[in-house]
VEXDO-570593 format. One record per residue (C-alpha): y, z, x; residue number from 1. Coordinates in nm, 2 decimals. Layout:
// residues N
+--------+--------+--------+-----+
:     yy :     zz :     xx : num :
+--------+--------+--------+-----+
:      Y :      Z :      X : NUM :
...
+--------+--------+--------+-----+
***
This chain:
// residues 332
+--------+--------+--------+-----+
:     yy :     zz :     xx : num :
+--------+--------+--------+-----+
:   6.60 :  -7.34 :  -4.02 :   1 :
:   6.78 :  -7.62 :  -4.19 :   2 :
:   7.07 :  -7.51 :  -4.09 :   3 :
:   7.02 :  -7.17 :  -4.23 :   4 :
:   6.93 :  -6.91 :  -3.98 :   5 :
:   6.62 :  -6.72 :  -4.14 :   6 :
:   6.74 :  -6.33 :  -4.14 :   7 :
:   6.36 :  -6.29 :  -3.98 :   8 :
:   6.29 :  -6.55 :  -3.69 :   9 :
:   6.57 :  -6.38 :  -3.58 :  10 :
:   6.48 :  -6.01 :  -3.62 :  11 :
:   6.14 :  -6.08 :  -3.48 :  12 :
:   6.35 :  -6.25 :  -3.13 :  13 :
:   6.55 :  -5.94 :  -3.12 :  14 :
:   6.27 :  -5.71 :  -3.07 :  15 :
:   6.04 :  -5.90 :  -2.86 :  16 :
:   6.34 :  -6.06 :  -2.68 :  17 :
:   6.63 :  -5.83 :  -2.66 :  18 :
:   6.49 :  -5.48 :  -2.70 :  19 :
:   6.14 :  -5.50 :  -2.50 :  20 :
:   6.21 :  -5.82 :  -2.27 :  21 :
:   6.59 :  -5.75 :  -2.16 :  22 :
:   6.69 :  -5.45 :  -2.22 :  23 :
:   6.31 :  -5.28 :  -2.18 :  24 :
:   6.41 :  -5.05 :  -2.44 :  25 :
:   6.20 :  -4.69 :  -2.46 :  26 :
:   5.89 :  -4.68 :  -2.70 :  27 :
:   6.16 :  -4.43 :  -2.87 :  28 :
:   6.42 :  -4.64 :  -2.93 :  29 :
:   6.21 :  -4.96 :  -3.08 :  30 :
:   6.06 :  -4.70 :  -3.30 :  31 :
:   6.42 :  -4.62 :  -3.44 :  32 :
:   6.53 :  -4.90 :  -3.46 :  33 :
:   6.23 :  -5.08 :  -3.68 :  34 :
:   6.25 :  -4.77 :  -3.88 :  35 :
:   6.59 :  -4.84 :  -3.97 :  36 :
:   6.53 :  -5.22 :  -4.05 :  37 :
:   6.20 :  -5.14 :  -4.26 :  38 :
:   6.44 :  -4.94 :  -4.49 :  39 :
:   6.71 :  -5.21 :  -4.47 :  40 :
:   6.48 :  -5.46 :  -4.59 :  41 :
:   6.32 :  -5.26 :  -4.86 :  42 :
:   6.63 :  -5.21 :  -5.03 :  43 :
:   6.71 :  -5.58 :  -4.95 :  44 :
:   6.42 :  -5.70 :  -5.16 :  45 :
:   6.54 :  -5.45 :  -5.42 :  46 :
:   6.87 :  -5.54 :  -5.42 :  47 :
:   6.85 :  -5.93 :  -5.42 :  48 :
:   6.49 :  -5.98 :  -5.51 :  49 :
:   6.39 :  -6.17 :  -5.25 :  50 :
:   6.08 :  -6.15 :  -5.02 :  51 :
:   6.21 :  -6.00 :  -4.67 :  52 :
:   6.03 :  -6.30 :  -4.49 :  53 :
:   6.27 :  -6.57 :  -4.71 :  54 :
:   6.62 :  -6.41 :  -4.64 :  55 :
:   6.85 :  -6.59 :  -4.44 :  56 :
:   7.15 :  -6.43 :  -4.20 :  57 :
:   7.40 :  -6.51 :  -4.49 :  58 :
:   7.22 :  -6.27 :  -4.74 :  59 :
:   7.26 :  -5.97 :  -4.50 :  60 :
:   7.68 :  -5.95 :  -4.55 :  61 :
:   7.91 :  -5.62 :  -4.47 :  62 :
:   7.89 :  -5.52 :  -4.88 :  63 :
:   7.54 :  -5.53 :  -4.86 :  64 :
:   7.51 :  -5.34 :  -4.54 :  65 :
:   7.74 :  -5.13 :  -4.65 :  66 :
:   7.58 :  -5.06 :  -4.98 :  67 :
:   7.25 :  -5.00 :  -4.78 :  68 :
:   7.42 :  -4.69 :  -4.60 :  69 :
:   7.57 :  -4.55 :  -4.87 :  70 :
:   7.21 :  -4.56 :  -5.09 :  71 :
:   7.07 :  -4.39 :  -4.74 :  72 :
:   7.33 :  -4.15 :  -4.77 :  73 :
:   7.27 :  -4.07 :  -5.15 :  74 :
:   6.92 :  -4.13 :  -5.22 :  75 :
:   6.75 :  -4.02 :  -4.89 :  76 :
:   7.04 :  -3.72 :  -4.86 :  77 :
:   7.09 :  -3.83 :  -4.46 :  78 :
:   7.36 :  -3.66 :  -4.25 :  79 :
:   7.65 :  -3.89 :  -4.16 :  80 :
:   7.53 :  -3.84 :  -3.80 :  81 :
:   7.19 :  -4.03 :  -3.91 :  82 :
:   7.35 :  -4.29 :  -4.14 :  83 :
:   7.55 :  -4.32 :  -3.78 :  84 :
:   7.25 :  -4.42 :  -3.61 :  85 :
:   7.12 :  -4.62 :  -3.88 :  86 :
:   7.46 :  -4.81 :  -3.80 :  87 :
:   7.42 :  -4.88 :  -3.44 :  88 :
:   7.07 :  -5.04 :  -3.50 :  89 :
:   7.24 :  -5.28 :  -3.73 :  90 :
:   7.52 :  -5.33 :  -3.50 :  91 :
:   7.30 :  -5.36 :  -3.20 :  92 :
:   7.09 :  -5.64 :  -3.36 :  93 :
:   7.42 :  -5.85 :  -3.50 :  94 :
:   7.52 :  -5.88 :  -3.19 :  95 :
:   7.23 :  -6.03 :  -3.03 :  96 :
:   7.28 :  -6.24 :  -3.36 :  97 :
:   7.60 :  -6.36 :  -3.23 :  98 :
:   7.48 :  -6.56 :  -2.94 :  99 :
:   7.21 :  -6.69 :  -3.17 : 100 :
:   7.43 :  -6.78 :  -3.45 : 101 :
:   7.76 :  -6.84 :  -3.34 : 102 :
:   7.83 :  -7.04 :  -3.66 : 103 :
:   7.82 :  -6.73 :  -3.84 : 104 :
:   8.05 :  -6.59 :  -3.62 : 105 :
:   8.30 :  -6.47 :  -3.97 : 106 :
:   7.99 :  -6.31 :  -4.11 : 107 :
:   7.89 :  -6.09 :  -3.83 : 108 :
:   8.21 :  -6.01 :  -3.71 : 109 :
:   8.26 :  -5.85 :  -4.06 : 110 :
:   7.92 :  -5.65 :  -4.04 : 111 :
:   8.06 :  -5.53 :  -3.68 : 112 :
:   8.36 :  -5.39 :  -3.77 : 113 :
:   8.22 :  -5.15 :  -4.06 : 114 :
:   8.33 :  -4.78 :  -3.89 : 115 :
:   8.10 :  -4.52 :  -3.82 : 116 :
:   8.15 :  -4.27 :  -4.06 : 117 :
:   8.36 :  -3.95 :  -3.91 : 118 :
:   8.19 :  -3.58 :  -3.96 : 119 :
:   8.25 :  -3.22 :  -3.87 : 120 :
:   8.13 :  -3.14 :  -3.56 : 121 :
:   7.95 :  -2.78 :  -3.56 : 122 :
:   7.88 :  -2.53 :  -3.31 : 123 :
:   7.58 :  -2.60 :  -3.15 : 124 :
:   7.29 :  -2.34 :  -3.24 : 125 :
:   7.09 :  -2.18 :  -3.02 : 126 :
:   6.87 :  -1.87 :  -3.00 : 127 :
:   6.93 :  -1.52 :  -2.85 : 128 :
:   6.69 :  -1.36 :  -2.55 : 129 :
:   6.54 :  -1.15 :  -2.83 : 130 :
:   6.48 :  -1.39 :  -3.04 : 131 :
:   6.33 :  -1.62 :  -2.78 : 132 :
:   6.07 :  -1.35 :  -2.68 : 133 :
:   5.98 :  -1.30 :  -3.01 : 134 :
:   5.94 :  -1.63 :  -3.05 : 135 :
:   5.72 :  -1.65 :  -2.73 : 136 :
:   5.51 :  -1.36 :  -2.83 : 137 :
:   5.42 :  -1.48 :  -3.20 : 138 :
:   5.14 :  -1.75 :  -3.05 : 139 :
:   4.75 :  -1.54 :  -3.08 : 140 :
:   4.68 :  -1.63 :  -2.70 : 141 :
:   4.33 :  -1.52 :  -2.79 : 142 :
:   4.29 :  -1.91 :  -2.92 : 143 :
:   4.32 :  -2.23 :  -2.76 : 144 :
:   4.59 :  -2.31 :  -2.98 : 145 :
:   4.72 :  -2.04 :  -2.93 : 146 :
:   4.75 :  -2.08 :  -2.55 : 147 :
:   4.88 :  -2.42 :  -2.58 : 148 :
:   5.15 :  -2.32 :  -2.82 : 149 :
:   5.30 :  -2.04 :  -2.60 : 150 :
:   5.26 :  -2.28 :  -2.29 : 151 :
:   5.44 :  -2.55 :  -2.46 : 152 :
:   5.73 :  -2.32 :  -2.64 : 153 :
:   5.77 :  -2.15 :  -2.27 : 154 :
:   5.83 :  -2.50 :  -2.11 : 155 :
:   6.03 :  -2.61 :  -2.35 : 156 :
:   6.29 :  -2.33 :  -2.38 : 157 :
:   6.29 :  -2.29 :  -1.98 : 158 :
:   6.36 :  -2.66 :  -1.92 : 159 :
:   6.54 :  -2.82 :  -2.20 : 160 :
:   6.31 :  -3.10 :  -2.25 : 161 :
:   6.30 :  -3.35 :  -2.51 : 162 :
:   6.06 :  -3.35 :  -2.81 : 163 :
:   5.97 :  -3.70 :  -2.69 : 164 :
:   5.95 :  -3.58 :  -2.38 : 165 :
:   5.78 :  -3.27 :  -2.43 : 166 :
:   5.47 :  -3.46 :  -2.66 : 167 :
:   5.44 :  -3.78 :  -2.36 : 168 :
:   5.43 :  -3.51 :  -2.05 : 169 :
:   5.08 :  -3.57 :  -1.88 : 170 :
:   4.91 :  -3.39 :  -1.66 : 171 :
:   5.00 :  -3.61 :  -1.34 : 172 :
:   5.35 :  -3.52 :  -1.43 : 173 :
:   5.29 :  -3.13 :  -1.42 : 174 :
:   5.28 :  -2.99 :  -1.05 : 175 :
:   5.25 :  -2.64 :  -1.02 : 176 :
:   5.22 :  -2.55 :  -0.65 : 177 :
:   5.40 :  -2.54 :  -0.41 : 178 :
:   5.80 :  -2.66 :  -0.59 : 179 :
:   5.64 :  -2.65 :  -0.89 : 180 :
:   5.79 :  -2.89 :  -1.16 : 181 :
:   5.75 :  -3.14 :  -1.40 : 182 :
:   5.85 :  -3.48 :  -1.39 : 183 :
:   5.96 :  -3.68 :  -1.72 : 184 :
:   6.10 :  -4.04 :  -1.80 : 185 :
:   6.39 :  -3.91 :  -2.01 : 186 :
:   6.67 :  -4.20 :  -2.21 : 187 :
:   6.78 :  -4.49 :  -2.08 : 188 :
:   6.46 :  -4.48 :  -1.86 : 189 :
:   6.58 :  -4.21 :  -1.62 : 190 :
:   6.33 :  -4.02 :  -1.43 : 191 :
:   6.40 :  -3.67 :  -1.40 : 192 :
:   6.22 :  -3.35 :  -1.22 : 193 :
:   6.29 :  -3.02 :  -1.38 : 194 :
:   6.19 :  -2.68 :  -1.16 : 195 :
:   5.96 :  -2.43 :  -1.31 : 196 :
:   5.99 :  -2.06 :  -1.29 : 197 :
:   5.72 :  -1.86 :  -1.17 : 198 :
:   5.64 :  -1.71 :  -1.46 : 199 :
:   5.62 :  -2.06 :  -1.65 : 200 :
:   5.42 :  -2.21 :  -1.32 : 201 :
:   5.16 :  -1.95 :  -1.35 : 202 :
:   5.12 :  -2.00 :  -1.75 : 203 :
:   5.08 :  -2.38 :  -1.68 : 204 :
:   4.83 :  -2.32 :  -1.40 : 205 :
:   4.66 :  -2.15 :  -1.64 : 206 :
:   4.65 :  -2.38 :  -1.91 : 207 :
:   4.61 :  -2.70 :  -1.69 : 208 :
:   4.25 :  -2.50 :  -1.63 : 209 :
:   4.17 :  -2.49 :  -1.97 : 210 :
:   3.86 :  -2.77 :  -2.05 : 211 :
:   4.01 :  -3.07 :  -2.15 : 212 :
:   3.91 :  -3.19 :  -2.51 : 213 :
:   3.92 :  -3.55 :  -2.39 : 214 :
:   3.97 :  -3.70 :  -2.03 : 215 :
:   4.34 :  -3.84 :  -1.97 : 216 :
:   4.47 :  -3.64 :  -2.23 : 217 :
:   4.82 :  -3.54 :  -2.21 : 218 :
:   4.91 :  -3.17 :  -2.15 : 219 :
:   4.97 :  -3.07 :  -2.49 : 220 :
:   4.71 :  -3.19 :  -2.69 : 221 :
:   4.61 :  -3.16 :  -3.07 : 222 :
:   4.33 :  -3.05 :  -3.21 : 223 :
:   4.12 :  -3.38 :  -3.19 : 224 :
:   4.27 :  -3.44 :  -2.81 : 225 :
:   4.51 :  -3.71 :  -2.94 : 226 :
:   4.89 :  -3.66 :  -2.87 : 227 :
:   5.07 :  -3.38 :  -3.02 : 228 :
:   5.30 :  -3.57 :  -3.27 : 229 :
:   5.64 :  -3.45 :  -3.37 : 230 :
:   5.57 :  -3.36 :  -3.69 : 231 :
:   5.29 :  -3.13 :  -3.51 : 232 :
:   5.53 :  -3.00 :  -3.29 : 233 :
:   5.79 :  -2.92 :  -3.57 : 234 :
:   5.47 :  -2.73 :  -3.77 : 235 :
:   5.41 :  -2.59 :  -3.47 : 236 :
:   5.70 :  -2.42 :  -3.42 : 237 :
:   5.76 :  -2.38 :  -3.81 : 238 :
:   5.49 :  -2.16 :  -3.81 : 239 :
:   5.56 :  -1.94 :  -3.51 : 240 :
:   5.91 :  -1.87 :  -3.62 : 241 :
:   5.75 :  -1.73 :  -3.95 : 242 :
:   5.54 :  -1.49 :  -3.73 : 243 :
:   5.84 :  -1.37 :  -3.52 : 244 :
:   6.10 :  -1.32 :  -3.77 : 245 :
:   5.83 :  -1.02 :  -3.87 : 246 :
:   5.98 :  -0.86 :  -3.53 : 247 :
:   6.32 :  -1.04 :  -3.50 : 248 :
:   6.45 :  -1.05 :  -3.86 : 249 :
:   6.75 :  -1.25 :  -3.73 : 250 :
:   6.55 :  -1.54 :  -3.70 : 251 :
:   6.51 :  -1.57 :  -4.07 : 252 :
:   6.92 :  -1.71 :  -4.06 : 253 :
:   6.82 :  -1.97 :  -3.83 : 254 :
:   6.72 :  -2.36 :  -3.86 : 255 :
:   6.47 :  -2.37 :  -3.57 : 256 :
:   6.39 :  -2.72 :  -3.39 : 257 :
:   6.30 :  -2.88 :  -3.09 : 258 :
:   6.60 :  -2.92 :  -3.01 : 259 :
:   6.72 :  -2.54 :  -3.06 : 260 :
:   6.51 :  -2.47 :  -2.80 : 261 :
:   6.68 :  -2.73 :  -2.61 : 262 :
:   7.00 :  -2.62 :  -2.67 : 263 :
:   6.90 :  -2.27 :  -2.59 : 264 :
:   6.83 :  -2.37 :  -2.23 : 265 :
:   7.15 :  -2.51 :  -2.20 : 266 :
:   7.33 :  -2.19 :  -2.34 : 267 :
:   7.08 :  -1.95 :  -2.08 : 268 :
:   7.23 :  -2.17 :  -1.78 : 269 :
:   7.57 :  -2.16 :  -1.88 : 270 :
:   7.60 :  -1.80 :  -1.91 : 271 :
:   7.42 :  -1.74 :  -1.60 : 272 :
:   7.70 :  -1.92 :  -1.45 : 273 :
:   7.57 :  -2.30 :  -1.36 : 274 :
:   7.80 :  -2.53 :  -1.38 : 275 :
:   7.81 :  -2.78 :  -1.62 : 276 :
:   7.80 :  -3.06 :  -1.38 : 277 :
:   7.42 :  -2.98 :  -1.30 : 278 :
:   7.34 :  -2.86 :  -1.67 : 279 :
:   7.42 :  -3.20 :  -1.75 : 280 :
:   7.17 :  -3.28 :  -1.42 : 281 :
:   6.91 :  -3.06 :  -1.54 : 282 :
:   6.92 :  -3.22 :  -1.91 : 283 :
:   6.95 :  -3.53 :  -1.83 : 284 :
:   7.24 :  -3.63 :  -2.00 : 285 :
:   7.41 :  -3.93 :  -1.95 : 286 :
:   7.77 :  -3.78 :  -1.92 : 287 :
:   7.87 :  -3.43 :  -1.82 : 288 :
:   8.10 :  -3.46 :  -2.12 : 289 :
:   7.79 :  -3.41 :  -2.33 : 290 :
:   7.76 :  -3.07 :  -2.18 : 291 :
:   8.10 :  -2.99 :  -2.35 : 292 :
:   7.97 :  -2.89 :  -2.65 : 293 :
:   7.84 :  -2.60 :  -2.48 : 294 :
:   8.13 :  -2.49 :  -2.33 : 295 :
:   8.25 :  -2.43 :  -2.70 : 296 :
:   7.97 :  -2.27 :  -2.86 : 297 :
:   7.99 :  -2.03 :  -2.58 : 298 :
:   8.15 :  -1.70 :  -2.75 : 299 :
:   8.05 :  -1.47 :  -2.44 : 300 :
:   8.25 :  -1.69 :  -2.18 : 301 :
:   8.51 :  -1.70 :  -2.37 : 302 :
:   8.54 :  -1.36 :  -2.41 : 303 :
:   8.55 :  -1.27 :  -2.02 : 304 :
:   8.87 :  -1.53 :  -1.98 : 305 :
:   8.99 :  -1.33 :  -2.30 : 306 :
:   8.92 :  -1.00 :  -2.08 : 307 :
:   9.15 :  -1.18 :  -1.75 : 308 :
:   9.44 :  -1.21 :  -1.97 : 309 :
:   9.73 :  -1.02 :  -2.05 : 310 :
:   9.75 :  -1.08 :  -2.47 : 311 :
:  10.03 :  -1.00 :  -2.62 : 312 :
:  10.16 :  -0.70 :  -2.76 : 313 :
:  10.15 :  -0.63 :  -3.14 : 314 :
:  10.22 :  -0.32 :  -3.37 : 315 :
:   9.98 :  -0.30 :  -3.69 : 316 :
:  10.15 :  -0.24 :  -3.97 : 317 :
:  10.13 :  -0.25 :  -4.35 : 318 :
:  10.32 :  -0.38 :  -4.62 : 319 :
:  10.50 :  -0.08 :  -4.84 : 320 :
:  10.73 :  -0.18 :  -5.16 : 321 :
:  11.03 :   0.00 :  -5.14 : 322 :
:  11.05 :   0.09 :  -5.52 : 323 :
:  10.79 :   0.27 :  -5.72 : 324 :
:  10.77 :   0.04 :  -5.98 : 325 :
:  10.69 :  -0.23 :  -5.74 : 326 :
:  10.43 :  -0.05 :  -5.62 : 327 :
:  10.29 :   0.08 :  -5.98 : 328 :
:  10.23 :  -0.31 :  -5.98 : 329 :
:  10.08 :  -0.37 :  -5.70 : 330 :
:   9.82 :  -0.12 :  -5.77 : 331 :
:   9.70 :  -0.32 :  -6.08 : 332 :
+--------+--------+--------+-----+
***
């Protein structure tokens, strides 16, 4: 390196080495994170002309970092929440870069200490029981797509999983006798088993007995047999919504995603009374604090503490001007 650590021998060591060696990171999380560094390097090579193969550690400064978030930001129209993420990959990798560089120590201590960026947190979304069953009802269970797309769409909003974790769920991980369930590898690497109702054991049964397309195929399948990607998923359920808004117009005011339907879960357990200690069990989340955001989305629990209170007292009224002229104005 002639002194010079080259910005790629040490990229490719933190993948192969940090991320898949060490740390074991999920197929998930790689993904992300090379995502994030195939852009970065793109906008490198636009920024400094320079093949991404010839940089060194010194080209990749806070400024230019910096500058790379902000061009995410305005030309790609990301959410500060995913120029966040972008962040931690670029964090993550400078400070494996640290123990490999330490002569650089000025440089990547400057990249380190760029912020996140600070946003509004909203109320979580989530969809009504209405609008779930019309949602449920839109798939033509006369096809096999149809079939799979209500089967998938009823596990999903009756256990909360993960679009990752939805699309990788195989058919050795579905049991559906006796304590029926499935079984996932959710983040962090954390195996989890979610139980099934029986109304969503008996529509899996039924599925699991459909003729698979190809053997070893996962449980939700495309059309070729392959696995379901995310963008299917998202079309998927695109296209479903459409059909139910037809019978549940409120739908039309919602952005529907995976995630809603993950989100709804949460908001069915909560106002059935669970606890938020084993919502953040039945997730999978790492902290119950997580479940928190819950808690304030939650407009119908709020209103029965409302309804144990005593509010206070107060007398409408109505402002009146004392003087006709006054009021002769205020008319205007």
């Amino acid at each position: 390196m002639s002194g010079q650590p080259n910005f790629g021998v040490l990229l490719e060591r933190y993948f192969t080495q940090r991320l898949m060696q060490q740390r074991r990171a999920s197929a998930h999380t790689i993904a992300s994170y090379r995502d994030t560094f195939k852009m970065l390097l793109q906008f490198v090579h636009k920024r400094l002309r320079k093949a991404p193969s010839a940089l060194s550690l010194d080209d990749i400064d806070a400024p230019l970092v910096m500058a790379f978030l902000d061009d995410m930001e305005l030309t790609r129209g990301i959410t500060a929440r995913t120029r966040n993420l972008r962040l931690t990959a670029v964090h993550s990798f400078f400070r494996f870069a640290a123990f490999e560089a330490p002569t650089h120590s000025a440089l990547i201590q400057r990249v380190l200490a760029i912020p996140a960026k600070r946003f509004t947190r909203t109320l979580v979304p989530f969809l009504s029981r209405p609008e779930v069953d019309a949602l449920l009802a839109a798939p033509d269970q006369r096809s096999w797509s149809g079939r799979r797309d209500h089967a998938m769409l009823l596990l999903a909003v009756q256990t909360g999983l993960r679009l990752s974790e939805l699309t990788s769920l195989r058919h050795e991980d579905l049991h559906v006798g006796v304590g029926a369930h499935v079984r996932v590898i959710g983040k962090g690497r954390k195996e989890r088993c979610t139980p099934l109702s029986k109304s969503t054991r008996a529509v899996l049964a039924a599925w699991a007995r459909e003729p698979p397309l190809l053997e070893n195929q996962h449980v939700f399948p495309n059309a070729r047999g392959g696995r379901l990607s995310s963008h299917g998923v998202h079309y998927v359920l695109s296209k479903h919504v459409a059909t139910a808004t037809a019978k549940c117009p409120s739908l039309k005011k919602k952005r529907v995603s995976p995630h809603v339907l993950r989100h709804t879960t949460a908001m069915d357990l909560l106002q059935e009374g669970v606890e938020p200690v084993t919502i953040a069990l039945w997730l999978g989340h790492e902290s119950v604090e997580t479940t928190q955001i819950y808690l304030d989305a939650n407009l119908a629990l709020k209103q029965a503490v409302l309804d144990k209170t005593t509010p206070p007292e107060g007398k409408p009224g109505r402002y009146r001007p004392a003087d006709r002229l006054l009021a002769f104005l205020k008319g205007l």
